[in-house]
N, C-alpha and C positions, 0 to 999 in steps of 0.2 A: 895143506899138509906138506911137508918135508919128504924126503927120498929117504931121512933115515928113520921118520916114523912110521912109513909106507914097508922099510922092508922090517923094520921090527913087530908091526901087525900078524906079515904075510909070511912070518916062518923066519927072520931072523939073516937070512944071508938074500944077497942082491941075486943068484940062483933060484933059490924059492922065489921068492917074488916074483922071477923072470917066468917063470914054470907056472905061477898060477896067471900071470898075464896074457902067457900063450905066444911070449916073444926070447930072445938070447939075452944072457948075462951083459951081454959089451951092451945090448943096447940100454941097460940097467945103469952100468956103467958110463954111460956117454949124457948121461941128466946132468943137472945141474943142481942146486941145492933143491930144485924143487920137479916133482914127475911133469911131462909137457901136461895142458890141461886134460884132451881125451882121458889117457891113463888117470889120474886124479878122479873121473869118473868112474872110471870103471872100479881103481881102488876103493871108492866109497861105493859103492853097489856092491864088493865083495864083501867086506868089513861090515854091511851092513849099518853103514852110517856112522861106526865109530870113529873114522876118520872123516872128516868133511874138506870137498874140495874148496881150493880158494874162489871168492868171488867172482875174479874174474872165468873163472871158468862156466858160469851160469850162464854164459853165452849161449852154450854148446848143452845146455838142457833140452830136452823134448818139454814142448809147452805145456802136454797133459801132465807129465810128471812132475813136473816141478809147480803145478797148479795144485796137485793132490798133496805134496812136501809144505806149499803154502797154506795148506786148509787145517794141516796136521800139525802146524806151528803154531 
């Protein structure tokens, strides 16, 4: 996902988004075209999977969950 599909999900301004993260706007602002992976997580656990993080970020899954994501696919 994108930073700017992340805050258009999450209420539209890079604030909101920072507010349901639980972190400041600058640090919203200090991304690049894309949220670090962690966040990317978290945004798809908010959204409820409508957004999906990149691949590479399956690093950083918990084994069980992303077993029970593979069972469900």
């Amino acid at each position: 996902m994108t930073k700017d599909q992340a805050i258009k999900a999450l209420g539209g301004t890079q604030e909101t988004l920072a507010q349901k993260l639980g972190i400041t706007q600058g640090s919203v602002s200090l991304w690049g075209e894309y949220p670090p992976a962690l966040r990317q997580l978290q945004i798809e656990a908010l959204t409820g999977g409508a957004l999906r993080a990149e691949p590479e970020c399956d690093r950083f899954r918990v084994p069980a969950v992303a077993a029970s994501q593979e069972a469900a696919a």
